[in-house]
C-alpha positions, -999 to +999 in steps of 0.1 A: -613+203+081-642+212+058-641+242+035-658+274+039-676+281+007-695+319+003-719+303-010-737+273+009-751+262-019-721+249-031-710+239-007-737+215-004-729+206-039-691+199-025-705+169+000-727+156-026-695+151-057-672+140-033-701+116-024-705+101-057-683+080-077-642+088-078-642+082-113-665+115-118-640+132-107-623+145-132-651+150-162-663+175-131-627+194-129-635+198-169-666+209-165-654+236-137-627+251-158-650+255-184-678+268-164-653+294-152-650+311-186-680+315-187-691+331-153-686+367-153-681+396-126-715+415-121-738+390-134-758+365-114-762+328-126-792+305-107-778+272-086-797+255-111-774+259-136-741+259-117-750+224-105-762+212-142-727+230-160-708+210-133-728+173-127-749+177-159-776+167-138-806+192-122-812+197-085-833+168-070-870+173-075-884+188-044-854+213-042-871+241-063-863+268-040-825+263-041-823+256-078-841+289-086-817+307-060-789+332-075-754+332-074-735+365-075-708+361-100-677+378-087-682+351-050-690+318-076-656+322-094-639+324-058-663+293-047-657+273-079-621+276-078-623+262-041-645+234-053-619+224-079-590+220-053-613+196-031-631+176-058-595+168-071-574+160-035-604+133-031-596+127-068-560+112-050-543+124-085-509+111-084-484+143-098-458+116-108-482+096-134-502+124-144-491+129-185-501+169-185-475+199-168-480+214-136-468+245-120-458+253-085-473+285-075-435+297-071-432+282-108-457+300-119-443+331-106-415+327-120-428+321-156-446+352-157-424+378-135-449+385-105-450+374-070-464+345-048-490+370-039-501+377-071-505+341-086-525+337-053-551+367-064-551+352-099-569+321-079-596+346-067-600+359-102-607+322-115-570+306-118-579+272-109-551+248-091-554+212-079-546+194-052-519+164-063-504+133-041-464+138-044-438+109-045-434+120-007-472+111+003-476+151+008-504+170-008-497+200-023-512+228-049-505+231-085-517+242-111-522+222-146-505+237-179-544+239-197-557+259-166-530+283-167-536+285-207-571+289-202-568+321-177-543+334-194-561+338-224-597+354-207-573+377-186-543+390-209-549+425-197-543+413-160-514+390-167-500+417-193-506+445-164-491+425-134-453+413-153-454+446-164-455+463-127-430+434-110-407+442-135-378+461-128-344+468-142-309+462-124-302+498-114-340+504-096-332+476-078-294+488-067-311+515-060-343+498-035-312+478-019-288+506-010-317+526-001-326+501+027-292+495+037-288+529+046-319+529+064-312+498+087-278+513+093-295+542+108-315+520+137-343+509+113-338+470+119-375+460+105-379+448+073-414+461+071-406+495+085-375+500+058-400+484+032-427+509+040-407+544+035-388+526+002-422+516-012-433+554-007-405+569-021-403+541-049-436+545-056-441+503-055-464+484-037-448+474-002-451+439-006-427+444-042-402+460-022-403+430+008-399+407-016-368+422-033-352+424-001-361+388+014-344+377-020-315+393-018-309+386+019-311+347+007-289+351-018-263+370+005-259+345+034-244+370+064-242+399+043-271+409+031-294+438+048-315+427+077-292+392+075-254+408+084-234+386+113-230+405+146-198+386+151-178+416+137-161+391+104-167+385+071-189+373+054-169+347+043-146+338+073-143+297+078-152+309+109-185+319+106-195+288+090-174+270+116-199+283+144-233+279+117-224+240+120-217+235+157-250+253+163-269+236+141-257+203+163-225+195+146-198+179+169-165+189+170-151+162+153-176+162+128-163+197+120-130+189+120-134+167+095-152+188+071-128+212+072-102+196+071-089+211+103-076+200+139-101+190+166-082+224+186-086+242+162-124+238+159-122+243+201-104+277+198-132+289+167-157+278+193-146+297+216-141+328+194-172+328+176-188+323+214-170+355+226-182+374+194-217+366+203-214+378+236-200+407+231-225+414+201-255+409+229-270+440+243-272+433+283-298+461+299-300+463+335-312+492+359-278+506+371-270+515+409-246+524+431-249+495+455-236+475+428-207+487+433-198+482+468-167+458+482-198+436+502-227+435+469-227+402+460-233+392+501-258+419+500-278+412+472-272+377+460-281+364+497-309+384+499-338+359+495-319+346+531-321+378+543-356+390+530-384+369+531-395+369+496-425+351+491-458+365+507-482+338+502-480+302+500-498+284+469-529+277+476-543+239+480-555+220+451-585+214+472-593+250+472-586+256+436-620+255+415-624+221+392-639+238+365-613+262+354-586+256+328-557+233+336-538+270+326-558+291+354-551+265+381-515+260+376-517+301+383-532+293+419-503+272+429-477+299+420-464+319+453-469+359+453-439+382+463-438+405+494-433+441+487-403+438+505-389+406+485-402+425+452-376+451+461-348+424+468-353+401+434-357+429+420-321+441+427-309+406+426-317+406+387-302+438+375-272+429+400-267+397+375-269+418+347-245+442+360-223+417+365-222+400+338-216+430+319-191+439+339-171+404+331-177+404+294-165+441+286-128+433+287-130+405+271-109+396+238-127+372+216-090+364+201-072+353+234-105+345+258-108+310+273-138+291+275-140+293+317-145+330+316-174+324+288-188+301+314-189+324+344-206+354+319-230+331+309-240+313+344-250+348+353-265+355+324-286+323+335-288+331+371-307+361+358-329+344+334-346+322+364-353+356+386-371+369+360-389+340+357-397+338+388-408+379+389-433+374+354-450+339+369-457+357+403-474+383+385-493+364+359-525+362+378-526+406+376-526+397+333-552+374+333-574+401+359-564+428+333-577+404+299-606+396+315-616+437+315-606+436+275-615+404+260-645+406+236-670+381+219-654+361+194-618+366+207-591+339+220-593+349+256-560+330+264-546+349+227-552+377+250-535+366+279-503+356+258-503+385+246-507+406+277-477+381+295-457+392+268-461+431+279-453+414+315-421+404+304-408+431+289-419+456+322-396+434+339-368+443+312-378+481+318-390+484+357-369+507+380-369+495+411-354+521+427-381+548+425-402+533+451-435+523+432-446+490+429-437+464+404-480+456+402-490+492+395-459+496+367-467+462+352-507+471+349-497+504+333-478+484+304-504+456+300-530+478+294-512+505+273-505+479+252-542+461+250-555+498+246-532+493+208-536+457+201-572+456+213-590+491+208-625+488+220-640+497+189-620+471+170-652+442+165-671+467+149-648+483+127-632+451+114-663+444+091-644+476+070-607+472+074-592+490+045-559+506+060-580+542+071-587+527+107-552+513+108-533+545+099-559+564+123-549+543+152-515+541+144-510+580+140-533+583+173-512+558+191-478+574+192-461+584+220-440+614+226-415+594+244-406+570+220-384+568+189-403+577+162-405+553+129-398+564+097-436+553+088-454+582+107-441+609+088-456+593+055-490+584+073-490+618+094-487+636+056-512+611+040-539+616+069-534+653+070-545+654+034-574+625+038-584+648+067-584+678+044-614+667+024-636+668+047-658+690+063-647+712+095-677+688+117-660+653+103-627+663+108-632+672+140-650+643+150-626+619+138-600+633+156-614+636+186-627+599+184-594+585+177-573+608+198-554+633+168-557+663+191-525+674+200-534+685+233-546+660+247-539+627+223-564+611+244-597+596+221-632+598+232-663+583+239-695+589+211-714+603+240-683+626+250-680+639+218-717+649+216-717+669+247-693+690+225-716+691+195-749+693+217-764+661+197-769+624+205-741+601+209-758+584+179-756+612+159-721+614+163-718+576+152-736+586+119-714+615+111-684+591+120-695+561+097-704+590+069-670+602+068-652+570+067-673+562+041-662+588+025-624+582+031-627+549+023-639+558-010-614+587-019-578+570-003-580+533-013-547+540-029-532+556-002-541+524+020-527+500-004-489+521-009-491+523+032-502+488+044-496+464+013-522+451-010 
């Protein structure tokens, strides 16, 4: 795939070196390094003499125009860094027979107390890596001892400032750890939620705090914070890493002999460890009283018998347009429900559910046999083909619903996959019982949740991402009836005070376009909010763009601490 320079002028230079001979190659890495300490931010340098610094050749004659064109510095460092990776993977540098040291980026990171992340913005600030064979055939990034020197030495403020913010003493991390421990304990079971409100309260960037936690979850296997076993044992129960083996495809005899144990032995742990799970999963069903009636499994499990369940037959494969995607014709062939079947499937799912709930309460992962497993688990799978059977009758309303919210430049089928996974879980959540329709319930959710992944403002605003529009939506898009996250408090305080700064008119633009109010919570068109002002719908877009300017100028840091760097 080629590379995307910022510059097309070098990347025409790119085709042209990896043109010429291989043997070039690496006099032209030289050159680069040393071109980068001399390219500086703010300054402009003409193509003319990028090209000679690098080939030590002029443009062609005839090609005046683009040797005379300038080059911003701060996009030529990112450009010549990118250049040096390609020119040396068609260099095929072998890392085994090269005589200098290389560094992994993790290597790196290591050597100088930062993160991943931050080696990785070194290489926009002019860190250059290469691209070496490995014994494996594999190509990977790394980056050569005299490079690293050579940064090092124009940037010892940025080194010097970055090991000195990643660095952080035994007790501040005790402290991050038990700090999200006691916040996943509460219901918080996303690292980057528990990451957020530690990083504010720390005051550390977000991704610091991620990081310290990923760590130590590796280096507590079971027990760490977002890694703990559901199987109610310890950590380090034989157990445990009984049931890791047989489901990473051990056999039984396999196990056996690697712990030195019994073949029945292994069984029973099987079987234990298997109980444990179950009873660790959360079943959710819609409950009823029918289920519990002497006749329900006559009732209800015989009810596509009883009910006539489909309402249309596929349609022909002659009738189905040729030109559409093999995807949009296999959704011709799929039967719809009748409103009548809709009711019965519907009941025949949470029935499953119930019942398998109902089997697995008294169970007793110490004495259980394998047969009653099976029977909790047949259900569970009975009721894992009616659902599928209730989301692929109903993909054809998703892909009516994308079309209406797909915009230029977006993955229409992105979209769709998106919008079947709203489908999915309405199934999860759709009470049968009230009398609505599973089609009106299921459009509700698909488009409550493109209206948040897909706002309809979102292509023009994504030019200036910054974490303002982010904490605006997210703040606008919270519902009363759901749990709140331990984020909103922090971005609810931050955006009062953004919102503070401005003027009464700005303020009250912005939160009418992006729904603050609290009486409605609803956002609103540019033209609806200039009926309010008496001016011009693009009036109101100027006053908007003005004070996101503005915010975008005064909160940087507040976007950073909320959203990462």
């Amino acid at each position: 795939m080629p590379r995307k320079y910022l510059s097309p002028c070098v990347g025409g230079l790119a085709t042209q070196l990896k043109r010429g001979p291989v043997r070039l190659r690496l006099k032209q890495l030289a050159n680069i390094e040393f071109l980068l300490t001399v390219v500086e931010a703010g300054k402009c340098y003409p193509y003319d003499f990028v090209c000679h610094a690098v080939t030590g050749f002029r443009p062609r004659a005839g090609d005046e125009e683009r040797g005379s064109q300038l080059l911003d510095g701060d996009p030529l460092r990112t450009d010549l860094v990118a250049l040096a990776e390609e020119i040396s993977e068609s260099a095929n540098i072998h890392a085994d027979r090269w005589p200098g040291a290389f560094f992994s980026a993790a290597e790196l990171a290591a050597r100088f107390d930062v993160s991943t992340k931050t080696i990785f913005r070194w290489r926009r600030r002019g860190l250059v890596g290469w691209k070496l064979r490995y014994p494996d055939r594999r190509t990977r990034l790394a980056f050569p001892d005299r490079c690293v020197r050579r940064f090092v030495a124009g940037n010892i403020d940025l080194v010097q400032r970055g090991s000195t913010f990643s660095q952080l003493s035994k007790e501040e991390r005790r402290a991050i750890i038990d700090e999200a421990r006691q916040l996943s304990e509460q219901g918080e079971r996303t690292i980057n939620a528990v990451a957020r409100v530690v990083a504010a309260r720390a005051g550390r960037a977000v991704e610091t705090i991620r990081l310290i936690l990923k760590h130590y979850d590796e280096a507590h296997p079971k027990a760490g914070v977002f890694n703990r076993s559901t199987l109610d044992v310890a950590a380090n129960d034989q157990r445990l890493s009984v049931w890791e083996g047989y489901n990473d495809g051990a056999s039984v005899k396999a196990l056996a002999k690697r712990f030195d144990k019994p073949v029945g032995w292994i069984y029973r742990t099987i079987t234990q460890m298997r109980a444990r799970e179950f009873k660790a999963r959360k079943i959710e069903f819609v409950p009823s009283e029918e289920f519990e009636s002497a006749t329900a499994d006559r009732d209800i499990l015989e009810c596509e018998a009883l009910t006539p369940v489909v309402a249309q037959k596929p349609v022909s494969s002659k009738r189905i347009p040729a030109d559409l995607p093999p995807y949009l014709q296999q959704l011709f062939r799929i039967a719809l429900l009748t409103p009548e079947g809709e009711v019965a499937i519907f009941r025949k799912l949470n029935y499953l559910k119930f019942k398998a709930d109902r089997l697995r309460a008294p169970i007793d992962p110490e004495t259980v046999s394998a047969a009653e497993l099976d029977r909790v688990e047949d259900l569970l799978e009975q009721a894992g083909r009616v659902k599928n059977q209730i989301t692929q009758s109903n993909l054809r309303l998703v892909v009516s619903i994308a079309k209406r919210h797909a915009n230029r430049g977006q993955d229409f089928f992105e979209i769709i996959s998106d919008g079947n996974l709203a489908l999915m879980r309405a199934v999860e959540k759709f009470d049968y019982m009230r009398g609505y329709k599973f089609s009106t319930y299921a459009s509700w959710a698909v488009i409550r949740n493109y209206a948040r992944s897909i706002p309809d403002d979102r292509t023009h605003r994504d030019r200036y991402q910054t974490g303002k529009d982010e904490m605006l939506q997210t703040v606008a898009g919270f519902s009363m009836d759901e749990p709140e996250d331990d984020f909103l408090p922090v971005a609810r305080a931050t955006l009062d005070r953004m919102l503070g700064t401005l003027d009464d008119r700005e303020r009250n633009i912005l939160r009418q376009r992006f729904g603050l109010d609290d009486e409605c919570n609803q956002s609103q068109t540019l033209a609806q909010i200039g009926v309010t002002f008496g001016v011009s719908k693009e009036r109101i877009r100027q006053l908007e763009a003005r004070a996101m300017t503005k915010l975008r100028g005064d909160f940087a840091d507040e976007a950073v601490a909320l959203y990462g760097s």
